[in-house]
N, C-alpha and C positions, 0 to 999 in steps of 0.2 A: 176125166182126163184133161191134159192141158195142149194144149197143141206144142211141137217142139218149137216152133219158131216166136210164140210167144214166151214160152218159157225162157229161151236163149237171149231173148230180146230184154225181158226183163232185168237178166243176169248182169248182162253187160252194162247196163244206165245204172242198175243199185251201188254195182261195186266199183265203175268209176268213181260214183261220186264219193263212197267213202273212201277210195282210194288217193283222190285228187281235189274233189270239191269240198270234203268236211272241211267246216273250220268253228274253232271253237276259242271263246275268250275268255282267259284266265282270272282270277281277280287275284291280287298280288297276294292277298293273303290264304290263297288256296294254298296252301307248304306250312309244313311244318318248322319250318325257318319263321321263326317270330319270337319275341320277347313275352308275349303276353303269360301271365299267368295263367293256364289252361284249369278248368276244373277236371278232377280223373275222369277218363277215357274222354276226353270231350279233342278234336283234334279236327286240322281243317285237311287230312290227306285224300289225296285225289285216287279214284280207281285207277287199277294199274288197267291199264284198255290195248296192250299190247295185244293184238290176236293177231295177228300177222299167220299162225298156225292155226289158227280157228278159221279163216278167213280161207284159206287155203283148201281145208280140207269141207268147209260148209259149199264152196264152189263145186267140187267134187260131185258132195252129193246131189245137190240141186240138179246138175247137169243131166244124172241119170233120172231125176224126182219125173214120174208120169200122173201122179196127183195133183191136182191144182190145189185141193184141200192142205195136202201136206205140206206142197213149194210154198205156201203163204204161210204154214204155222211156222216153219223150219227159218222163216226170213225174220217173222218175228222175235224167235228165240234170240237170234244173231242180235239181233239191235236192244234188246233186254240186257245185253252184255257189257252193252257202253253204261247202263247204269245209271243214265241221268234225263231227267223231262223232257231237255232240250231235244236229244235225239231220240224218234222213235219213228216205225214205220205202222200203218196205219192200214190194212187189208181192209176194204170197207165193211164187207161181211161178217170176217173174225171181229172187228171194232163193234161190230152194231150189236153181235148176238151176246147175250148177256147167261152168267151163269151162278144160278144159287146155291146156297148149301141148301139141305134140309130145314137146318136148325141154327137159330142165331143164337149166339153165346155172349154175356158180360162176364168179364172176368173178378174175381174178389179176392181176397186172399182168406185161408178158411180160419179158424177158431187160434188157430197155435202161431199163423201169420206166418209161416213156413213155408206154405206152397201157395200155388197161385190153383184156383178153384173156376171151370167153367161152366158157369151155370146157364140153363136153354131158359133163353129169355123170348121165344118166338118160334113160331114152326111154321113151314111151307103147308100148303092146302094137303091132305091126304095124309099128312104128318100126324101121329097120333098124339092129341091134347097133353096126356096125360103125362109129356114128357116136360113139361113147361114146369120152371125151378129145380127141373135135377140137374144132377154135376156129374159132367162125363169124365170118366177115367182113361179111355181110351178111345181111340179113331181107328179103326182096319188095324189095332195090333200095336199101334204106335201109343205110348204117353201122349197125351191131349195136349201138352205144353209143346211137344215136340212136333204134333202132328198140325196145329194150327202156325206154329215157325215157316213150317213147310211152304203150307199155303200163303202166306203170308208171303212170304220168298219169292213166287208167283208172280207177281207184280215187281217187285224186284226193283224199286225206283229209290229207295232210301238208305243209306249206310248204315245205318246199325240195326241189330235183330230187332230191339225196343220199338223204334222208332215204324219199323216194316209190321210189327202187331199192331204197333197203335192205328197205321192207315186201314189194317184189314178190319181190326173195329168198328172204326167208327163209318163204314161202307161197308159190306159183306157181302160181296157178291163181286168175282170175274168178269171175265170176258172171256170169247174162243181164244183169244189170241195168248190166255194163259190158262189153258185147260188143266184141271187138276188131275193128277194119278188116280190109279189103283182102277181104274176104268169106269172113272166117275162112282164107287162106291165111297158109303159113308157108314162104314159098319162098326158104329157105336157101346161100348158099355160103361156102362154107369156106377159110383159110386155104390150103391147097392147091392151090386152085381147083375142088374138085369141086362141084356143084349135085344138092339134092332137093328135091323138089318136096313139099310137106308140107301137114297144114290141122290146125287147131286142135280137139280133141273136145270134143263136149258132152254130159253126163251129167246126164237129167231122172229124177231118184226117182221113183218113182209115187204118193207121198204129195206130190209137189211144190204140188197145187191145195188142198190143207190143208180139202178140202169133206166129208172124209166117205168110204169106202168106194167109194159110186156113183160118184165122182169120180175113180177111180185111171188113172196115168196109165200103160198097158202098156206090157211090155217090146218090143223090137224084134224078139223069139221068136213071141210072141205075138201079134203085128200081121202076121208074116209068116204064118201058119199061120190067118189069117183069123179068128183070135180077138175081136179087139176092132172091132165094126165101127159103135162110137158113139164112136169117138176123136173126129170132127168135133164131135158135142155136148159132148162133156165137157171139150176145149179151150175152146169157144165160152163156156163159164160159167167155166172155170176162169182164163179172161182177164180175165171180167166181173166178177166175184164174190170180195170179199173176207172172209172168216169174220169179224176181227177187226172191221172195219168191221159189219158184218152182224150180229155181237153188240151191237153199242155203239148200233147204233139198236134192235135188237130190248129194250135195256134202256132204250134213252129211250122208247119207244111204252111200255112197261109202267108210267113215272114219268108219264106223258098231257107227254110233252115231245116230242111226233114233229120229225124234220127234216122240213118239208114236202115239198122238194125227193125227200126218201127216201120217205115214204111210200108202200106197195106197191111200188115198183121195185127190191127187194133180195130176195135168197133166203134172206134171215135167216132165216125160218119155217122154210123145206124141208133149210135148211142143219142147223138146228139139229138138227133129229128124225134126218138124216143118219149125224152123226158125232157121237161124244160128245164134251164139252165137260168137261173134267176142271180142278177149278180147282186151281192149284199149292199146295203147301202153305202152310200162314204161315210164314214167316222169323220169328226171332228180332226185336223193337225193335232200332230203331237211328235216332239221333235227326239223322242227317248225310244228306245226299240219297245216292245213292250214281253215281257217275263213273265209266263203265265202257264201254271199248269194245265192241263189236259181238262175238258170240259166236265171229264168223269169225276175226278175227285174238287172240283170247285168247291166252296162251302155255298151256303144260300141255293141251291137247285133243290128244285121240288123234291120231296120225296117219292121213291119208288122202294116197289116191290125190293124187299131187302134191303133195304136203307135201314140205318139205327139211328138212335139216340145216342148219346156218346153213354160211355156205361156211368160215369160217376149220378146222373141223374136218374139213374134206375138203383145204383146201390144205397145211395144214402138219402134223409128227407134233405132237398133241397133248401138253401137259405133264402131269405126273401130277397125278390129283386125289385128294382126299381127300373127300368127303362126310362135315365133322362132323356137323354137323345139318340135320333138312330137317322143314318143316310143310307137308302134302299143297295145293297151290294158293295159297299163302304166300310160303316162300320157301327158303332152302338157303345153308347156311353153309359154305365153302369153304375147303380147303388148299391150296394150288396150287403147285405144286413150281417152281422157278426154276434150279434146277442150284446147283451150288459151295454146298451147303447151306443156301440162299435162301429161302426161302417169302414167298407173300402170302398176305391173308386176302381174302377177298369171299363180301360178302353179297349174293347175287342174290337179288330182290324179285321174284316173280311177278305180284304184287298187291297193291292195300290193302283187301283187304274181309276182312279176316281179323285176327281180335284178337288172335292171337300174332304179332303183327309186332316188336314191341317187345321179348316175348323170345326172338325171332329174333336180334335184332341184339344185347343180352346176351353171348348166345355169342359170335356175330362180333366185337366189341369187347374180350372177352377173349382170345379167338383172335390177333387184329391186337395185342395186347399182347404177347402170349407170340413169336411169331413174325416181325411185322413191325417192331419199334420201334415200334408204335402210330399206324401206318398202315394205314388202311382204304381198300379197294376198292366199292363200292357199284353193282353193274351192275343195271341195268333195261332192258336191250336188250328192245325190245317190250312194253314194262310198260303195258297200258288205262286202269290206273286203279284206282280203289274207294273205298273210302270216305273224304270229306274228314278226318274227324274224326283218323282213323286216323294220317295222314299229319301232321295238327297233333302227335301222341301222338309220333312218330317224331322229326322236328324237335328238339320240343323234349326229347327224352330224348339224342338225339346234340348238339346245338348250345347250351344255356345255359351250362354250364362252360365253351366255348368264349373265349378271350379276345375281349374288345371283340364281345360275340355282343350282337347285340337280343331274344332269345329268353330273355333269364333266369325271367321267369315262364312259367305255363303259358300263361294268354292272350294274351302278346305274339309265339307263334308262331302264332296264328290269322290268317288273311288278310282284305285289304279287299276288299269286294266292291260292287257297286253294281248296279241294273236299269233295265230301259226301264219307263216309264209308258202304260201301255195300258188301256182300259176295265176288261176281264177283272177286272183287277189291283187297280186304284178301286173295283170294287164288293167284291170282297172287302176291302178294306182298311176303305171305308166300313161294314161289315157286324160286323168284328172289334174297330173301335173303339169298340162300343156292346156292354154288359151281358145273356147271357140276360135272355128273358123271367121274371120272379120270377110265381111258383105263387101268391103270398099276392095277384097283380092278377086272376085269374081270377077269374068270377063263377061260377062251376060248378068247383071245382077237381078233382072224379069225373073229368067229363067232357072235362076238360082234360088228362089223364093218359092216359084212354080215347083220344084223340082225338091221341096222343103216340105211344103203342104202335103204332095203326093204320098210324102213318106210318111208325115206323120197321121195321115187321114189313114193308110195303110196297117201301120203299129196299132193304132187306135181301135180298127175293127178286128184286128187278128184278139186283141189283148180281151174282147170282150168275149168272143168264143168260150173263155174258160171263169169260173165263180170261184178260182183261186183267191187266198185271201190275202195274197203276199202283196199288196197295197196298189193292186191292177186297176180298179176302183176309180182310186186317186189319181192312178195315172193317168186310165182315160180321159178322165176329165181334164188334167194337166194339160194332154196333150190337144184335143179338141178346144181347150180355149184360146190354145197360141195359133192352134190352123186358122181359125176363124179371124182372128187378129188380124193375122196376116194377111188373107183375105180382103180385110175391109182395108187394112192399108193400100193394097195395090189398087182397089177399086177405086180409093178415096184421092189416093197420090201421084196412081202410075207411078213411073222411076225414071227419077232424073238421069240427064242425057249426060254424056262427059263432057269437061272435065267432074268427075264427084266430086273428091275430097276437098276441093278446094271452094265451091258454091255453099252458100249458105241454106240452100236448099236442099241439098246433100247431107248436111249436116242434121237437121231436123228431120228426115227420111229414115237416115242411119241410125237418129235415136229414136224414132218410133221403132222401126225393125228389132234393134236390141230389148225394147219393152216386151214385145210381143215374143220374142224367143224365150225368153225370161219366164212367162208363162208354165212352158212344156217341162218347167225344170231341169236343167241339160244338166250333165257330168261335163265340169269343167269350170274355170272363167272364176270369179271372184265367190260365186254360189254356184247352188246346188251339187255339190260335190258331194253328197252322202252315199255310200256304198254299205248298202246291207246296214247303216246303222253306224258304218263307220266313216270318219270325215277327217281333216287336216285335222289335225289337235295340236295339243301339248306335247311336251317331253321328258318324260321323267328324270331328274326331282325336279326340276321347275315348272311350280303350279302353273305359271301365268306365261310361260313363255307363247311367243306367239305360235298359232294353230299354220303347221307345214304338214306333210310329209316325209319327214325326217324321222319320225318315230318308227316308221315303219321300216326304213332302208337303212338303218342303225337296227343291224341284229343281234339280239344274242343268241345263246344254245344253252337250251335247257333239255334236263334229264324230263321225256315227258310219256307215260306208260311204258317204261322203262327203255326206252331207244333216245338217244340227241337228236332234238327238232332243234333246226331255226325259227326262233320267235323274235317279233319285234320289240323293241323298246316298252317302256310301259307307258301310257297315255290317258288322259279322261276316255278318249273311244266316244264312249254314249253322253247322251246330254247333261251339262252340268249347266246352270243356267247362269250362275256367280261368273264364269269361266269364260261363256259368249257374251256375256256385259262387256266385256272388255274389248270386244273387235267385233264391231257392227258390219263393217265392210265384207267379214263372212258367215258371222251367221244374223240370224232377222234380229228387225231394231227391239227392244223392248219398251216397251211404252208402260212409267211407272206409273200414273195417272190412273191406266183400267186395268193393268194389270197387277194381281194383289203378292206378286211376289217382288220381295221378299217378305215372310210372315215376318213380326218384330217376334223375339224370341221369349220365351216365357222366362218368369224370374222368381215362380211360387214354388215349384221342386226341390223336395230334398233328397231323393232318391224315387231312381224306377226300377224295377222288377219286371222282366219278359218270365207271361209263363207259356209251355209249351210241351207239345208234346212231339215232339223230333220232327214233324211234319211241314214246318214252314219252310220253306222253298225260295228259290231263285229272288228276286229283289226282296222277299222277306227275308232272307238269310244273307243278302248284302245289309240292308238298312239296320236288322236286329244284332246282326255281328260285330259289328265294327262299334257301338258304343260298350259291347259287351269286353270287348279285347281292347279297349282303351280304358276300362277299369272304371266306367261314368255308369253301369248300370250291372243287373246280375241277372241269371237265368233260374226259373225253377221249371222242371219237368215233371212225368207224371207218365204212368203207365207204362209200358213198357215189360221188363224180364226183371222179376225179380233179382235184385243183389246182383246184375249185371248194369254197367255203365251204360247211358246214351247219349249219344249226340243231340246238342240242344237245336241245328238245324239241316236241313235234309240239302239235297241239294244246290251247289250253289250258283252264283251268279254268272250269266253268260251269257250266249248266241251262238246259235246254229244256223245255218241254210241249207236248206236243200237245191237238189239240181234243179227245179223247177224253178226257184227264186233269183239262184243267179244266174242261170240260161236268162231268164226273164227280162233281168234286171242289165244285162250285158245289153240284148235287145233292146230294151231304152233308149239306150245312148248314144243308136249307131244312126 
C-alpha cells in the first residue's frame, strides 16, 4: 500500500512540472516544412504529445491508486507517451528490475525472402536446449512478427515500428517499468508445429530500493530458508520512497524552501543516515548540454544476462576486420575486407561525449583515402548521443570542403534551435537581464560580504545533501571557491572606510570582490548567465548577431502537439564554439594555442554514407541529419519490418528539465 499523503504529495510535484515546468527544445528542422528531398517514409514529424485528456483522467486514477506497485507503473506509462529519451520518469525499483524473455530470437528472412523468420538463437536457464535454431510461428496466439512489434512497442522511445524491433534486438530484455502482457506468458509454437508453454523472468537486485542497506531486497535462497521475514516492510517503502526525490526535498528544507505537500511525509531523514550518499565526481567543463540516452541501451556496457549480438553477425560469416584505431567509448576505425582485394573504411561512433571524435575520424578519412577511393562509411547503429558541441566539431571537420556544403565556417554548422515560454523560464530570463548587485550600493559593505559567505556556505551544504547529477557537483565547488575568496579578502584587506568609490583603495577592494563573486558563477552581469543550457544567443536568421535576450521575448506560435504554444525565436541555444569566438566578453576566451579547435577540415572525401539502424538518437540525429538534408551525405538502413519504410533516426535533438534541476538551479542564483 502507499500512504495517501505520499501518494497525493507525489501527484501534485509530477504534474505541476509537466504542467508548468516541462520545457523542451525544438530543432528547426523537426517539421515537415523543409525543402529537402526526403527518402520514402523517412520524415522529421514530431509526436503529437497533446494529452491534456490523458492527463486528466491518469490524475483520476492515481488519486484513488492504493498500490504503490501500481501508482509507479501507471506514472510510467504516462511518461512512455511523450515518446522521447529526454523525458522519462525513473521509479528506482521498476528501473533496476530487469525482465527476460525465455528465448532470444535473430531475425532472417526465410528461403522465398517473403517473411521475416524468428529463429531462437539462445535460451534462459530451465529453457529447453533443444529449442535453439527453430523458428517460432507464434507467441500466445499472435503471429511472431506481430507479437515481438508488441513488445518491442514496450519501450516505446522510437518513431517507427523498424527502428523500435531493431532496439529490442540488439538488447532483449525490459524492465518493471515496461512489463509485458498476457501475464508474463510466452506461450510458443514453432514452425514445426510443436508448442511450449514458457513465461517471461524477472530479476530484482537487492539494491533495486536504492534506500540503504535496511532496504535490501533478498534473494529467493534466503526467503526460502525464512531468512527475510520484513520483505512486506521493506517492499511497502521501497514502492513508496524515492532517495532521489527524498534528497531534493531534504535539500529544499535545508534552503527554508520546503514542498508543503512534502513536508514530513518523505523518509528523506531516515533515508539518508540509512545509506551513504556519495556525490559523483566533477566532470571536466563543458560548455554544451550533454544528449544522451538512458544508461540501459548505451552501446560499449558490459554484457548481461540477455544481452545479444547484433543479429547480422550470427546470420552470416562475418568479413574480415581490421581494427586500425579505436578510443575506449568513442569510437573505432575500421578495415573491412570485401573480397577480390576490396576494402571499405568505417568509422563507427560510439558516442559524442568524447573530445577525440574528430581525431577519430582523421584516421578514418585517411584510411577511406588509401583504400576506398575516398569513400567513407559512418555507422552509428545505436548511437544515444553526447554532446552537441562535439557533433557541431565533427560536421564541420567532414563537411566545409564539401562542394556546394553550408558548413564552410565553423558556426554555420551549428544548429537552430528554439523553446516553449513558461514562467520558470521568464523569471530566469527576467533575473539575467538585469546587472549583479554592485558592493559600492551597500550601506555596510563588511556586512554585505559577511552576509554573501553565510549564503553561499548555506547553498553549498544543502546542495551537497543530494548525488543529483544536474551539475550540483560543480556547483558546490563553484560556490565554496568564491566563499573562501571572499574570506581571505576581508581577512587580507578588511574594507575600506568611506568615501569608496572615489579612493583608489576602494577601487583595487572592489575588483578583488568582483574576482571572487565571479568564482560562484552568478546568473547575471557580463557571464555566467547560462540557464539549463540556455544563454543570451543569437537571433534567427542572423548567425553572428550578437548574443541578447531577444530571442526569447520576440515570440512566435507555433502549432505544437496540436494546441498554439508561444515559442521563442530560433537561436544557437547550446554551444556553438565558431559563434562564442566572436564575443569573448560573454562567453570564455578561447585560447587557439592549446586549444585544437578548430580541426582544419578534410579535403580526401568523395562521399559519405551513414549507415543505421533507426536507433541513433538525440545529438546523433542532430549531427547525422542535417549533412543528410543538405544532400552532402546519404543514409543506408537495415533491419527493421520488411517492405515497411524507416526512419533513418530515432529521436531527436533537444533538452528537458525536470523539477528537481530547475527548483535547483533557481536556488543558485538567489
Amino acid at each position: 500500500p502507499i500512504p495517501p499523503s505520499r501518494r497525493d504529495c507525489a501527484i501534485d510535484v509530477i504534474f505541476e512540472q509537466i504542467r508548468s515546468l516541462y520545457t523542451y527544445s525544438d530543432l528547426v528542422r523537426d517539421s515537415l516544412d523543409n525543402d529537402a528531398q526526403l527518402a520514402p517514409g523517412f520524415n522529421f514529424e514530431v509526436h503529437n504529445i497533446s494529452l491534456g485528456s490523458s492527463l486528466t483522467n491518469t490524475i483520476a486514477k492515481l488519486r484513488s491508486e492504493t498500490s504503490a506497485g501500481l501508482f509507479a507503473l501507471e506514472l510510467t506509462r504516462l511518461f512512455f507517451k511523450f515518446q522521447d529519451y529526454h523525458t522519462q520518469i525513473y521509479p528506482n525499483f521498476l528501473y533496476q528490475t530487469k525482465v527476460y524473455p525465455p528465448v532470444a530470437v535473430a531475425v532472417t528472412l526465410g528461403n522465398s525472402s517473403t517473411h521475416m523468420r524468428f529463429e531462437v538463437i539462445d535460451t534462459q536457464q530451465g529453457v529447453p536446449s533443444e529449442l535453439l535454431g527453430k523458428v517460432i510461428q507464434s507467441v500466445n496466439g499472435k503471429p511472431a512478427l506481430d507479437y515481438f512489434l508488441e513488445v518491442a512497442l514496450w519501450r516505446a522511445f522510437d518513431k517507427s515500428r523498424g527502428a523500435q524491433l531493431n532496439r529490442y534486438l540488439r538488447n532483449q530484455q525490459l524492465t518493471a517499468m515496461s512489463l509485458p502482457g498476457y501475464d508474463g506468458a510466452f506461450n510458443i509454437t514453432l514452425d514445426d508445429g510443436e508448442s511450449y508453454n514458457l513465461a517471461w523472468a524477472v530479476d530484482v537486485p537487492e539494491t533495486a530500493c536504492q534506500l540503504g542497506p535496511d532496504y535490501r531486497i533478498c534473494s529467493k535462497a534466503e526467503t526460502m530458508d525464512g531468512k527475510c521475514a520484513n520483505m512486506t516492510v521493506v517492499l511497502e517503502q521501497c514502492l513508496s520512497y524515492n532517495q532521489d526525490f527524498d534528497d531534493f526535498v531534504l535539500m529544499m528544507e535545508q534552503l527554508g524552501h520546503s514542498l508543503p505537500c512534502a513536508a514530513g511525509g518523505t523518509l528523506a531523514k531516515d533515508a539518508a543516515m540509512l545509506g551513504s550518499t556519495t556525490l559523483p565526481q566533477p566532470q571536466l567543463p563543458r560548455k554544451g548540454p550533454l544528449q544522451r540516452a538512458p544508461i540501459e541501451d548505451l552501446p560499449g556496457k558490459p554484457r548481461q544476462r540477455g544481452d545479444r549480438e547484433p543479429m547480422s553477425a550470427r546470420t552470416a560469416a562475418a568479413p574480415p576486420i581490421e581494427v586500425v584505431t579505436s578510443i575506449e567509448d568513442a569510437c573505432y576505425v575500421l578495415k573491412v575486407g570485401l573480397g577480390a582485394d576490396a576494402s571499405a573504411a568505417v568509422l563507427k561512433i560510439l558516442g559524442f561525449d568524447n573530445d577525440q571524435l574528430v581525431p577519430c575520424a582523421e584516421v578514418a578519412v585517411d584510411l577511406a583515402a588509401n583504400i576506398s577511393n575516398g569513400e567513407l562509411i559512418i555507422d552509428v547503429i545505436g548511437n544515444g548521443g553526447g554532446w552537441v558541441d562535439t557533433g557541431y566539431d565533427l560536421n564541420h571537420y567532414l563537411y566545409a570542403n564539401m562542394p556546394h556544403s553550408p558548413m564552410k565556417e565553423t558556426f554555420q554548422a551549428c544548429e537552430w534551435y528554439d523553446l516553449p515560454q513558461i514562467d520558470a523560464l521568464d523569471w530566469f530570463v527576467s533575473l539575467a537581464e538585469h546587472e549583479l548587485p554592485r558592493l559600492s550600493d551597500a550601506r555596510d559593505p563588511r556586512q554585505e560580504i559577511v552576509n554573501l559567505i553565510h549564503r553561499m556556505d548555506r547553498a553549498s551544504q544543502s546542495l551537497t545533501t543530494s548525488s543529483d547529477s544536474f551539475g550540483r557537483v560543480r556547483k558546490v565547488e563553484q560556490l565554496q571557491n568564491s566563499s573562501a575568496c571572499l574570506q581571505t579578502l576581508i581577512l587580507k584587506f578588511g574594507t575600506p572606510s568611506a568615501p569608496r568609490k572615489e579612493t583608489d583603495e576602494w577601487i583595487e577592494f572592489d575588483g578583488l570582490y568582483k574576482q571572487c563573486v565571479a568564482l560562484a558563477k552568478p546568473l547575471g552581469g557580463s557571464r555566467g548567465m547560462h540557464i539549463m543550457g540556455y544563454a543570451p544567443s543569437n537571433k534567427y536568421p542572423k548567425q553572428m548577431s550578437p548574443p541578447t535576450w531577444d530571442y526569447y521575448t520576440s515570440t512566435v506560435v507555433k502549432v505544437h502537439g496540436g494546441t498554439n504554444r508561444k515559442f521563442s525565436s530560433m537561436a544557437f541555444l547550446h554551444d556553438c564554439k565558431g559563434y562564442a569566438a566572436a564575443y569573448p566578453k560573454v562567453f570564455d576566451d578561447i585560447n587557439l594555442a592549446s586549444d585544437p579547435w578548430p580541426y582544419p577540415p578534410q579535403t580526401k572525401l568523395r562521399h559519405i554514407k551513414y549507415l543505421s539502424d533507426g536507433t541513433c538518437g538525440s545529438t546523433c540525429s542532430v549531427s547525422s541529419s542535417t549533412p543528410y538534408l543538405e544532400g552532402l551525405s546519404t543514409f543506408v538502413t537495415f533491419g527493421g519490418v520488411k517492405d515497411e519504410p524507416m526512419d533513418i533516426t530515432s529521436f531527436n535533438g533537444g533538452n528537458s528539465a525536470t523539477y528537481q534541476a530547475q527548483e535547483g538551479d533557481r536556488l543558485w542564483k538567489m
